[in-house]
VEXPA-270432 format. One line per field, with one value per residue (C-alpha): residue number from 1; residue in three letters; x, z negated, y. Coordinates in Angstrom, 3 decimals, decimal comma. Last residue first. Example, Ala and Ser with C-alpha at 12.3 -4.5 7.8 and 13.67 -1.06 7.14 Angstrom:
% VEXPA-270432
i <- c(2 | 1) $
aa <- c(Ser | Ala) $
x <- c(13,670 | 12,300) $
z <- c(-7,140 | -7,800) $
y <- c(-1,060 | -4,500) $
END
This chain:
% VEXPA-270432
i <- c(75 | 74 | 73 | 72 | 71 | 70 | 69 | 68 | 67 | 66 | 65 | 64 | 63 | 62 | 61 | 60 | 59 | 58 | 57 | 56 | 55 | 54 | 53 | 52 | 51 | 50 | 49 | 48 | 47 | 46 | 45 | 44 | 43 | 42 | 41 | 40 | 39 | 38 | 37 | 36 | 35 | 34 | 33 | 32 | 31 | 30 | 29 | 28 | 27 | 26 | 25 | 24 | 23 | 22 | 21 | 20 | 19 | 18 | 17 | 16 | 15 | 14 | 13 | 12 | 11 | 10 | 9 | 8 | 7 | 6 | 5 | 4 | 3 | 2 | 1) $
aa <- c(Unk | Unk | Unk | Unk | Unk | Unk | Unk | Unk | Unk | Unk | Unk | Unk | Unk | Unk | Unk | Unk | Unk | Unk | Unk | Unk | Unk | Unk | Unk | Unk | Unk | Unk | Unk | Unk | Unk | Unk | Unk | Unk | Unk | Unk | Unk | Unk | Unk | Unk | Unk | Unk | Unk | Unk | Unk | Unk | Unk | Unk | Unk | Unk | Unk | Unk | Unk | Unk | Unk | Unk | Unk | Unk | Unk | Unk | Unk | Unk | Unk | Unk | Unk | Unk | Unk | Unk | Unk | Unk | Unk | Unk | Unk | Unk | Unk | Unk | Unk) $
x <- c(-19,261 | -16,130 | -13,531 | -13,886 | -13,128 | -10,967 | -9,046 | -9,241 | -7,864 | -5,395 | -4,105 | -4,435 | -2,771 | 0,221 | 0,069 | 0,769 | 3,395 | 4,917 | 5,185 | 2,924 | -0,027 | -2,201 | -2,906 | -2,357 | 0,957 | 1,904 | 1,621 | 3,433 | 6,373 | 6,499 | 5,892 | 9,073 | 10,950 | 9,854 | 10,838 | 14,465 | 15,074 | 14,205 | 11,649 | 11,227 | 8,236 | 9,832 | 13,486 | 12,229 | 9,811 | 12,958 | 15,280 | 12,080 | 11,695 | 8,527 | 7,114 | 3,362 | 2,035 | 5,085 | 4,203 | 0,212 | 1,538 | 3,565 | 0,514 | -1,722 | 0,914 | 0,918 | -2,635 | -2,464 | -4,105 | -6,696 | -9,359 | -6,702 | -8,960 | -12,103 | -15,180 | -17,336 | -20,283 | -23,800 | -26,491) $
z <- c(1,926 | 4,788 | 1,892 | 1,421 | 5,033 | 5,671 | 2,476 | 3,968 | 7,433 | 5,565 | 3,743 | 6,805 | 9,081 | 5,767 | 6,190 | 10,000 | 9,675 | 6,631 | 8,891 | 9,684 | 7,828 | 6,436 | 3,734 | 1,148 | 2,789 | 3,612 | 0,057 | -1,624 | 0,382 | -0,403 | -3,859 | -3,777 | -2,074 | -4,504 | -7,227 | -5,477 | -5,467 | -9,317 | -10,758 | -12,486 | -10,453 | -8,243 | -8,055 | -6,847 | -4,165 | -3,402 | -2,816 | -0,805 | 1,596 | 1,501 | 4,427 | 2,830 | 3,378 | 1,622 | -1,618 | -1,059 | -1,052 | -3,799 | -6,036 | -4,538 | -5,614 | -8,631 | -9,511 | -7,781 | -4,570 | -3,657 | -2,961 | -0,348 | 2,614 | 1,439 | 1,720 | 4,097 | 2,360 | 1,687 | 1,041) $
y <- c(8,166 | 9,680 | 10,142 | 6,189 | 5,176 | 7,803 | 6,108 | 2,936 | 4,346 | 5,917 | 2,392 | 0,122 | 2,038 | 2,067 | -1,640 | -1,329 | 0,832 | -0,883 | -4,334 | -6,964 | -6,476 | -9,739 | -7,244 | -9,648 | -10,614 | -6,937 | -5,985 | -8,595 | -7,761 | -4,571 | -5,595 | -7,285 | -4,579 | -2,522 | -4,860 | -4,957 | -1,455 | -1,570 | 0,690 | 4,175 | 5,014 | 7,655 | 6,185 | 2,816 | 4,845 | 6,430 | 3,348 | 1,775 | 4,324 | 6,671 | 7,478 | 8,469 | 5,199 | 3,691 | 5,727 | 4,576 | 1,245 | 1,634 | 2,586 | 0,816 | -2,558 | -0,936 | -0,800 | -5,046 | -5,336 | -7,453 | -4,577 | -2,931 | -3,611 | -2,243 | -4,386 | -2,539 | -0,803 | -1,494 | 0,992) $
END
């Protein structure tokens, strides 16, 4: 059986990581406080994020993130 490549395959650990923290409405100031990070390297891999997701904003990289993870609860 073949599956649909997953959107979030080019992402770093950490960049899952955040983006799973953003997904769940997390600002940037508490992700930083939550994985012992800078504001500003959030920010960064926020921006990392939505360029390798081709995503627009964090809404529409954290559609991204549940409807990958539908997509993998669902096999």
């Amino acid at each position: 059986m073949t599956f649909p490549p997953q959107p979030t395959v080019g992402l770093t650990d950490r960049e899952r990581q955040v983006l799973g923290l953003v997904a769940d409405g997390h600002t940037d100031a508490e992700i930083a406080g939550m994985l012992t990070l800078s504001v500003y390297t959030v920010q960064n891999h926020v921006k990392s994020i939505l360029r390798k997701l081709n995503a627009r904003n964090r809404t529409q990289a954290s559609t991204i993130y549940h409807q990958a993870n539908m997509t993998n609860s669902s096999h």
